[in-house]
C-alpha positions as CSV (number, residue, x, y, z in Angstrom):
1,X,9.9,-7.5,44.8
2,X,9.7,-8.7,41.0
3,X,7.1,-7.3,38.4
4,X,4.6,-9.2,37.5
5,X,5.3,-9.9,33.5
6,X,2.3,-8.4,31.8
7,X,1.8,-10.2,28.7
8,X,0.6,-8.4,24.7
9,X,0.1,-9.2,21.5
10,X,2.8,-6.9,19.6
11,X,1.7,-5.1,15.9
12,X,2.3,-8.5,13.2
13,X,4.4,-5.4,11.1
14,X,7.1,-6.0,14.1
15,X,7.2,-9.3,12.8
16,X,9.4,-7.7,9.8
17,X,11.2,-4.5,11.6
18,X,12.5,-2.1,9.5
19,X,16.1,-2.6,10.1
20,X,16.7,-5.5,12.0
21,X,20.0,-4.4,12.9
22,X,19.1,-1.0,14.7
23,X,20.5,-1.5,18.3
24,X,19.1,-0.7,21.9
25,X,21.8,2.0,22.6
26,X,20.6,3.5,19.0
27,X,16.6,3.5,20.2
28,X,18.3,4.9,23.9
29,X,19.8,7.7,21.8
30,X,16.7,8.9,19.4
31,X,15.1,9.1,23.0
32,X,17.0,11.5,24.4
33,X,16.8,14.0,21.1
34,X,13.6,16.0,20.4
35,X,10.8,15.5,18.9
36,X,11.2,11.8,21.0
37,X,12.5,13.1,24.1
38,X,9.3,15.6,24.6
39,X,6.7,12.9,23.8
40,X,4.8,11.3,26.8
41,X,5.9,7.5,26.7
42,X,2.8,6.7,29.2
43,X,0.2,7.8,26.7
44,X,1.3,5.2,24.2
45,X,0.0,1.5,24.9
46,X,1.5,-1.0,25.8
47,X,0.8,-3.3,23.0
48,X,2.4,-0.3,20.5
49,X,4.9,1.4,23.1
50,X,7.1,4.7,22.1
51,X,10.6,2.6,21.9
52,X,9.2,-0.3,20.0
53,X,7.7,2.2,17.4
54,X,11.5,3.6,16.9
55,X,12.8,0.1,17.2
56,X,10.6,-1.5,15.0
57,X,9.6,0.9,12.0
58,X,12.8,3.4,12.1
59,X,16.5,2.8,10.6
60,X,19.2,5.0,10.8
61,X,20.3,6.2,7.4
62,X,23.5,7.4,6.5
63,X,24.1,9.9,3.7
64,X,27.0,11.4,1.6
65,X,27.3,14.5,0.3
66,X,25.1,14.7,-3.1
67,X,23.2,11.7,-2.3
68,X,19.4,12.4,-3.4
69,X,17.3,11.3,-0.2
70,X,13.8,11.8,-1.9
71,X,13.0,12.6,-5.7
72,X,10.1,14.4,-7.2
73,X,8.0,12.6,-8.6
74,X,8.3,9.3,-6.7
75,X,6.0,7.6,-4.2
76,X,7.4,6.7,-1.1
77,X,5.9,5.3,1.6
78,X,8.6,6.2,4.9
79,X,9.1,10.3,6.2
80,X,12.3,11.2,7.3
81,X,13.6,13.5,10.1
82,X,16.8,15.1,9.7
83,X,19.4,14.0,12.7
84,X,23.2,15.4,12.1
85,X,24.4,17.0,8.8
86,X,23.1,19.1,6.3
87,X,20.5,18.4,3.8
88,X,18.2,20.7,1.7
89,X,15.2,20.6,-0.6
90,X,14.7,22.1,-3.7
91,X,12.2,24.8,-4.1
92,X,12.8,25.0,-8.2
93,X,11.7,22.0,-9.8
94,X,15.1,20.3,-11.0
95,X,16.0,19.6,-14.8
96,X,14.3,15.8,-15.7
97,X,17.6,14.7,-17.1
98,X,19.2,16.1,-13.9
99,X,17.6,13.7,-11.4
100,X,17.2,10.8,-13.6
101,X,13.8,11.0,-15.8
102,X,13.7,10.6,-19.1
103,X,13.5,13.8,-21.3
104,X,11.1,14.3,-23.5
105,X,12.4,13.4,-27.1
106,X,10.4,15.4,-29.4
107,X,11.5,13.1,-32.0
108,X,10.9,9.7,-30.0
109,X,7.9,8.2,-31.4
110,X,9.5,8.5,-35.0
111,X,12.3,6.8,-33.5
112,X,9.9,3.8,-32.0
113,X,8.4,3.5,-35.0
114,X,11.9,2.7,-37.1
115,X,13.2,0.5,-34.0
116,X,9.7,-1.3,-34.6
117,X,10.6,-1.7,-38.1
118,X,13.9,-3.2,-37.8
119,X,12.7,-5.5,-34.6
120,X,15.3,-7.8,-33.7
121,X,14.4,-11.8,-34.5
122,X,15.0,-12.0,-30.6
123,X,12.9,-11.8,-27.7
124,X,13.7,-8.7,-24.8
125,X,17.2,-7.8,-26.6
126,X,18.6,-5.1,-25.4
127,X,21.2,-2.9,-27.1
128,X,22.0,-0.9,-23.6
129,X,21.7,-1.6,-20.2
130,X,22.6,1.0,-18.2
131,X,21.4,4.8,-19.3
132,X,24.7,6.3,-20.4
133,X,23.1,9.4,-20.8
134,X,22.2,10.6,-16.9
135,X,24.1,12.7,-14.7
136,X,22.1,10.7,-11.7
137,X,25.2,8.3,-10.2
138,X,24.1,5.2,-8.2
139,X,25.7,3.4,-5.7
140,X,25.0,0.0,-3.9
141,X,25.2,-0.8,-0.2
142,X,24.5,-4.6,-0.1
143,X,20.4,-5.0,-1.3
144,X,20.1,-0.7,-0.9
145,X,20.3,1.7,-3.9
146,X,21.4,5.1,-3.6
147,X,21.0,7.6,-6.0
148,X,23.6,10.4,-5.8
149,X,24.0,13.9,-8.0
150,X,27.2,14.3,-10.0
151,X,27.5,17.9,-9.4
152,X,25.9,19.1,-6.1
153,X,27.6,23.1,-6.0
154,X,26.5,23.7,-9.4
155,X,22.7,22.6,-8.4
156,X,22.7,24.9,-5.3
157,X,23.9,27.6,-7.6
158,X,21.1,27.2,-10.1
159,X,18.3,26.7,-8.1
160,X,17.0,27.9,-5.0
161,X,16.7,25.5,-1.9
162,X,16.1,25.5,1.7
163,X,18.1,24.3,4.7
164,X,16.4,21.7,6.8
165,X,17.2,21.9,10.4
166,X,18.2,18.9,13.0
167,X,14.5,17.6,14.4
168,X,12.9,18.4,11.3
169,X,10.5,15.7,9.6
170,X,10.3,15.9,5.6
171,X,8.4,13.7,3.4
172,X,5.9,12.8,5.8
173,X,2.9,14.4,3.7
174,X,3.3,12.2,0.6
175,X,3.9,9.2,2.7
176,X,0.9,9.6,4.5
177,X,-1.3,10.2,1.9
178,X,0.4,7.7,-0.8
179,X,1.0,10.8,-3.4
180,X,3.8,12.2,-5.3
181,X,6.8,14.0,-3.7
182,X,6.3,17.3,-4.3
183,X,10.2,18.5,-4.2
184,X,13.8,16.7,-4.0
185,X,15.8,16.3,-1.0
186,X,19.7,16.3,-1.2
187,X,22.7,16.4,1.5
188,X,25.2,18.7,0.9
189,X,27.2,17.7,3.7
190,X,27.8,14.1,5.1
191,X,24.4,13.7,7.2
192,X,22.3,11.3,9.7
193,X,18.5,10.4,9.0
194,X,15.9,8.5,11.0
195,X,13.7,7.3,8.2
196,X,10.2,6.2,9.8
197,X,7.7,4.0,7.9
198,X,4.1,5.5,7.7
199,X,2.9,3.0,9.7
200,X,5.5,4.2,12.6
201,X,4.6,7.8,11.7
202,X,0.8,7.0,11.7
203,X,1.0,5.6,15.2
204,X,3.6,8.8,16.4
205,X,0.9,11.0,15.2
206,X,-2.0,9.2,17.3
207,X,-0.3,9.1,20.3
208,X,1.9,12.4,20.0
209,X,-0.9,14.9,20.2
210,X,2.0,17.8,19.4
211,X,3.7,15.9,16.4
212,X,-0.2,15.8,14.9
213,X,-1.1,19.0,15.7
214,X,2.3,19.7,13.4
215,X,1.7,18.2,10.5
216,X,-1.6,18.4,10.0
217,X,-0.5,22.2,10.3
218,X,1.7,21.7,7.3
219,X,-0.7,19.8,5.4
220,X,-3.2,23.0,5.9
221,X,-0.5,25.3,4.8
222,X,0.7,23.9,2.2
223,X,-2.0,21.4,0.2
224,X,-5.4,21.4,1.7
225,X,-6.3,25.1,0.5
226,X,-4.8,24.0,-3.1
227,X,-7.3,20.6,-2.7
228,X,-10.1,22.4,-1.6
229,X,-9.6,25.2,-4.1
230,X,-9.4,22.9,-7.0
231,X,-13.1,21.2,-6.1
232,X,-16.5,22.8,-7.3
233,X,-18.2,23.1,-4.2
234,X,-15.5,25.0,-2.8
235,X,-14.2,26.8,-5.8
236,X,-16.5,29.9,-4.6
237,X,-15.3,30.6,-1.9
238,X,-12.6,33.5,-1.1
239,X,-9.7,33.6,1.0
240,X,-10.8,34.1,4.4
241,X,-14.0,31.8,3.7
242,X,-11.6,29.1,2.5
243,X,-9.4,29.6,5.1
244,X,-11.9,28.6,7.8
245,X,-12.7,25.4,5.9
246,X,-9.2,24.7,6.2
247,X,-8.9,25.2,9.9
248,X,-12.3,23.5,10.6
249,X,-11.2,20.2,8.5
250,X,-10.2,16.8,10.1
251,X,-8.3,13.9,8.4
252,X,-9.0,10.3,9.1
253,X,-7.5,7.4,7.8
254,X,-9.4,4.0,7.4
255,X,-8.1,0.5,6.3
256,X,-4.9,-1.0,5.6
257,X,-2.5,0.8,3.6
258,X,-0.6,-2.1,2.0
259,X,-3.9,-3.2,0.9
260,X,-2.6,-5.3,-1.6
261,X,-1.9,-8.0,0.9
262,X,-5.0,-8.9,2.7
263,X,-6.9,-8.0,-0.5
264,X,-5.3,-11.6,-1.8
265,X,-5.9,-13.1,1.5
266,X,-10.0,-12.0,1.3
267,X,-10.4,-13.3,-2.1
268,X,-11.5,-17.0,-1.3
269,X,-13.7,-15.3,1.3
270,X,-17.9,-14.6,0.5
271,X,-19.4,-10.9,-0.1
272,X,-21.0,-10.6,3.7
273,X,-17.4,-11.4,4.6
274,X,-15.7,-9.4,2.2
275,X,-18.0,-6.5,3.1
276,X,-17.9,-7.0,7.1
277,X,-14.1,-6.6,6.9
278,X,-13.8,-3.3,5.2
279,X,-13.4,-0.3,8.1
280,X,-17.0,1.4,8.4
281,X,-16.3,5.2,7.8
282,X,-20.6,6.4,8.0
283,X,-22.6,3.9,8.8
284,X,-26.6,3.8,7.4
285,X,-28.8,5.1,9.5
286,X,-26.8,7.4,11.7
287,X,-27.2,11.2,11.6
288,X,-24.5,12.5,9.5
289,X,-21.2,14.2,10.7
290,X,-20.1,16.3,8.4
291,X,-19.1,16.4,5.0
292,X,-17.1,13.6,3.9
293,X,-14.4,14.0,1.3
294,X,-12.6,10.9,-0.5
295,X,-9.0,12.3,-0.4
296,X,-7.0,9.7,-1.5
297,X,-8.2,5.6,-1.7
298,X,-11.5,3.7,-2.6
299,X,-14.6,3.6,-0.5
300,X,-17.8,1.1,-1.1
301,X,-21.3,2.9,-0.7
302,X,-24.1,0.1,0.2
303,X,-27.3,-0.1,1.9
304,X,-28.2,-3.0,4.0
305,X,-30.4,-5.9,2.0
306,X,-32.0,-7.9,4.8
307,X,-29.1,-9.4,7.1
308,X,-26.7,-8.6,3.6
309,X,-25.5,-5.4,1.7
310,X,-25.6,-4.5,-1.2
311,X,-23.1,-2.3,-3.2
312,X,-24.7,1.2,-4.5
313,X,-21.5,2.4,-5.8
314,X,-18.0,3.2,-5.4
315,X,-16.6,6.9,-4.5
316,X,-12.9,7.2,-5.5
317,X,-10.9,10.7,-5.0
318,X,-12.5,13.8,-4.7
319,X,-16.3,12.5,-4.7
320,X,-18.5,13.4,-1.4
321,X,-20.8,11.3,0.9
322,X,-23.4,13.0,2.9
323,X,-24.0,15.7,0.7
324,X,-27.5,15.0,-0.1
325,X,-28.5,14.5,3.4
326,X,-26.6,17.3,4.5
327,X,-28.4,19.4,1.9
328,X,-31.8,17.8,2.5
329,X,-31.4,19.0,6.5
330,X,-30.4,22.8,5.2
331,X,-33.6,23.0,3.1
332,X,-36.3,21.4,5.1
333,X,-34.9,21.6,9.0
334,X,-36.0,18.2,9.0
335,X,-32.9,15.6,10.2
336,X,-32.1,13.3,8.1
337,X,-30.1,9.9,8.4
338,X,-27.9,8.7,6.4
339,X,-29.1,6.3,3.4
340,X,-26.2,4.6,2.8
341,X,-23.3,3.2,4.6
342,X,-19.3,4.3,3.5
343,X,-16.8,1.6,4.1
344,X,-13.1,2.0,3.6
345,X,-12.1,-0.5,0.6
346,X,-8.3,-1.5,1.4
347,X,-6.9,2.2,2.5
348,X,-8.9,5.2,2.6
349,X,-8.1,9.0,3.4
350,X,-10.6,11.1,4.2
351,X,-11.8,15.0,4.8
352,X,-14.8,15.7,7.6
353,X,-15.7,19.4,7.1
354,X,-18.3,20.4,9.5
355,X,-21.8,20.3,8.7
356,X,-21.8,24.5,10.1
357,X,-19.6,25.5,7.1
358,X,-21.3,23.1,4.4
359,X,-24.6,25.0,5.3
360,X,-23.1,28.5,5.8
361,X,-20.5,28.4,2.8
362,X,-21.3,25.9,0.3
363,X,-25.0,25.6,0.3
364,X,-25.7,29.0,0.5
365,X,-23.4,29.9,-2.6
366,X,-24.5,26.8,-4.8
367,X,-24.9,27.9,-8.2
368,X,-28.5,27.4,-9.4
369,X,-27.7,24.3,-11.6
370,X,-25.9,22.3,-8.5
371,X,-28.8,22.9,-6.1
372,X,-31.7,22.0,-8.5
373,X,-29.7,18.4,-8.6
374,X,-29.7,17.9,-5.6
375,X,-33.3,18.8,-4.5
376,X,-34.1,16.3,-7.6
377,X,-32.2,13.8,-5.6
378,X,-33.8,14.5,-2.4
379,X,-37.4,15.3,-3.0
380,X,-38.9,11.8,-3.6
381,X,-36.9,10.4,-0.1
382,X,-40.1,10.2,1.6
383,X,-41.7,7.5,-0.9
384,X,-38.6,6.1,-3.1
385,X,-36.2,4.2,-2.4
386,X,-32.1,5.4,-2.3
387,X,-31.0,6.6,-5.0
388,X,-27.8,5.8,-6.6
389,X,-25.9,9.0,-7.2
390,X,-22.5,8.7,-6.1
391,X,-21.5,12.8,-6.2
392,X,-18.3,13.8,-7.6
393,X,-17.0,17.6,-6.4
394,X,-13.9,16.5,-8.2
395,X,-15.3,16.6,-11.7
396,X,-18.3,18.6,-12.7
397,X,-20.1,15.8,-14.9
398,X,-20.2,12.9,-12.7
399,X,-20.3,9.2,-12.8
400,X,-23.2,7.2,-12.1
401,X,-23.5,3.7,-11.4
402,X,-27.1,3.0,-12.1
403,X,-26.3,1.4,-15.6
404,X,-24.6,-1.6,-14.2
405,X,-26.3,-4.0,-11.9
406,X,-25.6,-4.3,-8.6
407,X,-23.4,-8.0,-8.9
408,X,-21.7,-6.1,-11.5
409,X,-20.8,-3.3,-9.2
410,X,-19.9,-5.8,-5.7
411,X,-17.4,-7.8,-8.2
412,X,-15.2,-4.6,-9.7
413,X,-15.0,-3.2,-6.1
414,X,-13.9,-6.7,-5.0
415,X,-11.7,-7.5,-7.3
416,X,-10.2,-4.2,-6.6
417,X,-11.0,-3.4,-10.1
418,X,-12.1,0.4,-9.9
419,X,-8.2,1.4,-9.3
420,X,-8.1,1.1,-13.1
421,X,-8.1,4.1,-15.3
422,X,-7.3,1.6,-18.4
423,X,-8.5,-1.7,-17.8
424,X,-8.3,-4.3,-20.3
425,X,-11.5,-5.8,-21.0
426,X,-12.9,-8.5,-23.4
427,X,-16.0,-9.3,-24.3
428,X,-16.1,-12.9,-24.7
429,X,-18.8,-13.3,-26.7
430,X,-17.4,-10.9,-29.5
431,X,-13.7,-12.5,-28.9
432,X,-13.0,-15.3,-31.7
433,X,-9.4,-16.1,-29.9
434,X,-7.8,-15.3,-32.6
435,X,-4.8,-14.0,-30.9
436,X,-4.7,-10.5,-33.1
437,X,-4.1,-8.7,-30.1
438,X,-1.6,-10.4,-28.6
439,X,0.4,-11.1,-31.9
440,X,0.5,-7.1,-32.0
441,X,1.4,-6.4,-28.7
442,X,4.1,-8.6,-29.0
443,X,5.6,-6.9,-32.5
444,X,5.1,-3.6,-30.4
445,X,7.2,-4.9,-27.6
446,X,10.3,-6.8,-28.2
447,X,8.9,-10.1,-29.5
448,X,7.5,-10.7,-26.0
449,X,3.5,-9.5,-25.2
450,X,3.0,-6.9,-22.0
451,X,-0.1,-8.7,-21.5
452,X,-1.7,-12.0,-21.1
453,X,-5.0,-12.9,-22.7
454,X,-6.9,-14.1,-19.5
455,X,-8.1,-12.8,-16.3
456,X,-11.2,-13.0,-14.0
457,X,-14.8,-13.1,-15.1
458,X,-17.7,-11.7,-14.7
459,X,-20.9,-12.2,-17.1
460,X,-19.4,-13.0,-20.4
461,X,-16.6,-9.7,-19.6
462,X,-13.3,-10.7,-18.7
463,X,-11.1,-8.6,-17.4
464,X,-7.3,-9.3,-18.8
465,X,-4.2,-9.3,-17.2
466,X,-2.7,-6.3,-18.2
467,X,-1.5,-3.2,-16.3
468,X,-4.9,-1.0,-15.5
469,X,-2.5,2.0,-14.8
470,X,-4.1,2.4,-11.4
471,X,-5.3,5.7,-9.9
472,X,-3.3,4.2,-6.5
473,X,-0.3,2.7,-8.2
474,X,0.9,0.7,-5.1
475,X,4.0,-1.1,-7.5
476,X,5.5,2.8,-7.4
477,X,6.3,2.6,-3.8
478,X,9.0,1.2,-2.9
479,X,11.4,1.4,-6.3
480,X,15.0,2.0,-5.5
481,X,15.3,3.9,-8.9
482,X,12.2,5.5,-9.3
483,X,11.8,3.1,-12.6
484,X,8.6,2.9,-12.6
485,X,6.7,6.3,-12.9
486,X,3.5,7.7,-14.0
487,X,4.6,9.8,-17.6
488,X,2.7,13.3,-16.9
489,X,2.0,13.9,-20.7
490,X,0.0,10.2,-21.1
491,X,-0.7,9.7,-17.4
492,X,0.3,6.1,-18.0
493,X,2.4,4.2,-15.8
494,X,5.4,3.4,-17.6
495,X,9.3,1.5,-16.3
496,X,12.1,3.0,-17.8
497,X,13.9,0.2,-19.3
498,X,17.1,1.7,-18.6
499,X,16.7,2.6,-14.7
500,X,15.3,-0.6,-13.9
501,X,17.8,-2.8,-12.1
502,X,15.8,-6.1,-12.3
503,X,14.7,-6.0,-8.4
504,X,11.6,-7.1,-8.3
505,X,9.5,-4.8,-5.9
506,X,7.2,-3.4,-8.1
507,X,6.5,-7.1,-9.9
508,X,5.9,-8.1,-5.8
509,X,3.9,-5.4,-5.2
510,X,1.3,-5.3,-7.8
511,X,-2.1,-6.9,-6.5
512,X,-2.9,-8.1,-10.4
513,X,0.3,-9.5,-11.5
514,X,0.3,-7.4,-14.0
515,X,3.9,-6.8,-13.8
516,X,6.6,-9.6,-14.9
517,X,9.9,-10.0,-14.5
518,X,11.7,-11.0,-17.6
519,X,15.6,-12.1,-18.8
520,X,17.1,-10.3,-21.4
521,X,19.7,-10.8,-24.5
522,X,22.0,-9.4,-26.7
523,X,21.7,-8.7,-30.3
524,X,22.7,-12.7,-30.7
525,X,19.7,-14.0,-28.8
526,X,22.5,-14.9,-26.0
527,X,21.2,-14.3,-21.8
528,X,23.2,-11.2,-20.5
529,X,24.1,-12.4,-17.1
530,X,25.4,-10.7,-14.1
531,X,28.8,-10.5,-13.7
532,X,29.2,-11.2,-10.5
533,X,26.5,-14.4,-9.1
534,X,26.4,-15.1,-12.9
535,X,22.6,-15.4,-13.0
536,X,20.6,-14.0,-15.7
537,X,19.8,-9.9,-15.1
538,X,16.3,-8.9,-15.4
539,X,14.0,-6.4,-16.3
540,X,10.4,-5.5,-15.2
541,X,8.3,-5.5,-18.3
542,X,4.3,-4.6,-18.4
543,X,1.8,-3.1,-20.4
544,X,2.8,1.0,-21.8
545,X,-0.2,1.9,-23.3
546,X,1.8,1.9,-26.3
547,X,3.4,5.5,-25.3
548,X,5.7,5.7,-27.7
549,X,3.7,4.8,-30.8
550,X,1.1,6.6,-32.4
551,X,-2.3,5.7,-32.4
552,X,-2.5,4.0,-28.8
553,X,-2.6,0.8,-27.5
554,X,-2.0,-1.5,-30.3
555,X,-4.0,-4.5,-28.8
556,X,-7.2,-2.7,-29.0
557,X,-6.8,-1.3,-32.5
558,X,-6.2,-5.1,-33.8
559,X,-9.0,-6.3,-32.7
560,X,-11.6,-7.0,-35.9
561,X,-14.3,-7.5,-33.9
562,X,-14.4,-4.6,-31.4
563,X,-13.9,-7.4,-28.5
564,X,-11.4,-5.6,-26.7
565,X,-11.6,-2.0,-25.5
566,X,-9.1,0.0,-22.5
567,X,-11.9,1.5,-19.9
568,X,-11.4,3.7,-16.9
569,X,-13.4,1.8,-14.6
570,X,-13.0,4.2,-12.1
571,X,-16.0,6.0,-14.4
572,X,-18.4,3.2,-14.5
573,X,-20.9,4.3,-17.1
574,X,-17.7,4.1,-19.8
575,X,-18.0,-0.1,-18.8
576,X,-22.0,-0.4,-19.0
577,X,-21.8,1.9,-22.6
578,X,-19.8,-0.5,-24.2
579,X,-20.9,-3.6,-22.9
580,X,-24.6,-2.0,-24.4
581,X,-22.9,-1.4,-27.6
């Protein structure tokens, strides 16, 4: 008797599989080896099976012995689980010059200012192409980058470092959470890796209760004490008491995490539609569940206006929702709803601790100061309408959007806008065009401007085209050379001119286009071209912040009519204070 075909619409990622080259007989084989081979293929569905997951979003990745699998300090979006061979990860942070950064020159913005005095008549010339001073080696497989150390004995020598066993997963924390990695990976030995893409891993975990259950376990051990720790309302707390919240905790994840994409898409799109397409996270009007923690992403806070919303405020990482309901319950016994709705803007991570151990942990031990706020916030709820305090745990003086109006608010979350810690903006009615800024960006930066003088508008503010050194830098993931990096003395994302080989991801991966790809010359003003396809090599060029010279961002200090100012619009009081100005 013949099956019946029963007929799905697959995942649209399959579209693009990881490694279209990964055979059946290599999918038959990751079954048959744990964690795979003890995971239920019936609880999966059919439209997202177990063997299309590992054919779709997994590759099998070969390694050599010193080959650097995963760098601290780089974003990554993929885990990996160790196969055959031998690879271990560094428990000592490695020297910077060791694994590629850039040391710190104490002499170096002396030395930028003397290269900016003897400029080249040239735009982008380069003296160097290639760092000539890194003991990182790389080596290229077609379209694919490896970095390799020159000296792996010596490392293991130096620095302490721990064997990763067959079946183990690494790098699955960062990738899930779109943060730094935390420690380097290297084989010593010739080895095997299944790397699996987050979305792969995400699905694993939902449908894998054991494989969840594990690294949420990790995640507990090993960051979400440190998290909680580092946050007021928790900073009380001892041991044990934290220790609790940590068990209690759950993680969700709302939205897309390649945001970037459908962001474009929804542009062209009105604000009810805009708005009806973000993932609801709380909605207004429901009895709250839980504590809510922004862990890593963007979330819009609105209250419905009629058969519309409209936009309260934004909460970014490490700022609450629920808190003042939660509170209001604890003091008066009375339930309370919620007053807003929390919707996922492009990719959210969240914490849900328990409303039990908010009442018996945090409320209880709230200094004096904390607690008057919030019954300030709460007592007029009866009679008054919401209030517009977004609450920040992360920072103890926290940001308030009541200053700006609300059409003010609904365009920087749609725009995407509140990602940026140093956002370019012009006021247009203070700007004379006369180009100051741009004539001194470009003398700062190789007779070739890192920015563009136009952008989108709102009011008489426009927002320029220049790198707003994002607090999710989505252009990181994805660099072959870790490049592109966020400099942890400035905080500013910066590309290493150097490590750059001209590829393009981080230019195609930028939601602003903030990022462009430029050819470069020799001392003669003459194309330096590729040796081998002959075609001009490029370099991803974008706005530094002016790290290397002293004083800050050049634009802003040309302008002679205080029409241009760098705002972290992730605060947006700093926006409504200077537009007031």
């Amino acid at each position: 008797m013949l099956r019946k075909e029963v007929q799905v619409e697959r995942p649209s990622r399959w579209d693009v599989p990881l490694d279209d080259q990964l055979t059946s007989a290599l999918v038959d084989r990751m079954l048959q080896i744990p964690p795979f081979s003890r995971m239920d293929a019936d609880r999966f569905p059919a439209s997202c099976p177990l063997r299309g997951i590992l054919q779709n979003d997994t590759r099998i990745v070969s390694c050599k012995p010193g080959d650097l699998i995963v760098r601290e300090g780089d974003y990554g979006n993929s885990a990996f689980m160790l196969i055959t061979g031998t690879v271990v990860v560094t428990l000592d942070p490695l020297p910077a010059e060791l694994i590629g950064r850039p040391k710190q020159q104490r002499w170096r913005k002396f030395i930028k200012l003397l290269r900016h005095l003897r400029r080249p008549r040239f735009a982008e010339v380069r003296q160097a192409i290639h760092d000539a001073t890194t003991r990182l080696g790389q080596r290229h497989n077609g379209a694919q980058t490896q970095l390799f150390l020159q000296d792996v004995p010596g490392i293991l020598n130096r620095h302490r470092t721990l064997q990763i066993r067959p079946g183990e997963f690494f790098g699955e924390i960062a990738a899930l959470a779109r943060t730094q990695r935390t420690a380097s990976v290297i084989a010593t030995h010739p080895a095997q890796l299944l790397e699996i893409r987050w979305q792969g891993l995400r699905d694993l975990m939902k449908y894998a209760p054991k494989l969840r259950q594990h690294i949420e376990e990790l995640y507990r051990q090993n960051s979400l004490s440190t998290h909680l720790r580092q946050t007021p309302l928790f900073a009380q707390l001892d041991k044990a008491q934290l220790k609790r919240v940590c068990e209690a905790t759950q993680f969700e994840t709302f939205g897309n995490f390649e945001w970037n994409q459908p962001y474009q898409k929804l542009q062209q799109a009105s604000i009810n539609e805009r708005i009806a397409a973000e993932p609801m996270i709380a909605e207004e009007g429901n009895t709250p569940n839980g504590l809510i923690l922004i862990r890593n992403g963007f979330a819009r806070r609105s209250e419905a206006c009629g058969v519309s919303h409209r936009t309260v405020s934004y909460l970014g990482k490490g700022q609450a929702f629920g808190l003042e309901e939660l509170y209001h319950q604890w003091k008066t016994g009375e339930a309370a709803s919620l007053r807003h709705s929390l919707r996922a803007v492009g990719y959210v991570d969240v914490l849900r601790i328990p409303t039990d151990l908010v009442e018996q942990l945090v409320f209880q031990r709230m200094p004096a100061a904390e607690r008057t706020k919030l019954e300030k916030a709460t007592e007029n709820w009866q009679r008054a309408p919401a209030n517009n305090i977004a609450t920040s745990v992360a920072k103890p003086h926290q940001a308030s959007c009541a200053e700006l109006p609300t059409s003010m608010l609904e365009f920087i979350v749609d725009q995407r806008l509140m990602n940026g810690t140093q956002t370019m903006v012009i006021h247009l009615d203070r700007c004379t065009r006369c180009d100051d800024c741009v004539r001194a960006c470009s003398d700062a930066h190789d007779n070739n401007p890192r920015f563009v003088r136009d952008g989108v508008v709102f009011n008489r503010q426009m927002f320029a085209s220049a790198c707003m050194h994002c607090t999710d830098p989505v252009c990181m993931i994805g660099c072959p050379t870790g490049a592109i990096a966020r400099d942890e003395s400035s905080g500013a994302i910066v590309i290493q001119d150097l490590t750059c080989i001209g590829c393009s991801t981080c230019a195609n991966s930028c939601p602003y286009q903030a990022i462009r790809m430029v050819p470069i010359r020799d001392g003669k003003g003459q194309l330096i071209v590729d040796e081998q396809v002959q075609s001009p090599l490029l370099k991803a060029t974008k706005c530094d912040l002016c790290n290397d010279l002293l004083g800050g961002p050049v634009c802003q200090r040309a302008c002679p009519h205080d029409a241009l100012a760098r705002i972290d619009l992730t605060k947006p009081d700093e926006l409504a204070q200077w537009i007031a100005r």
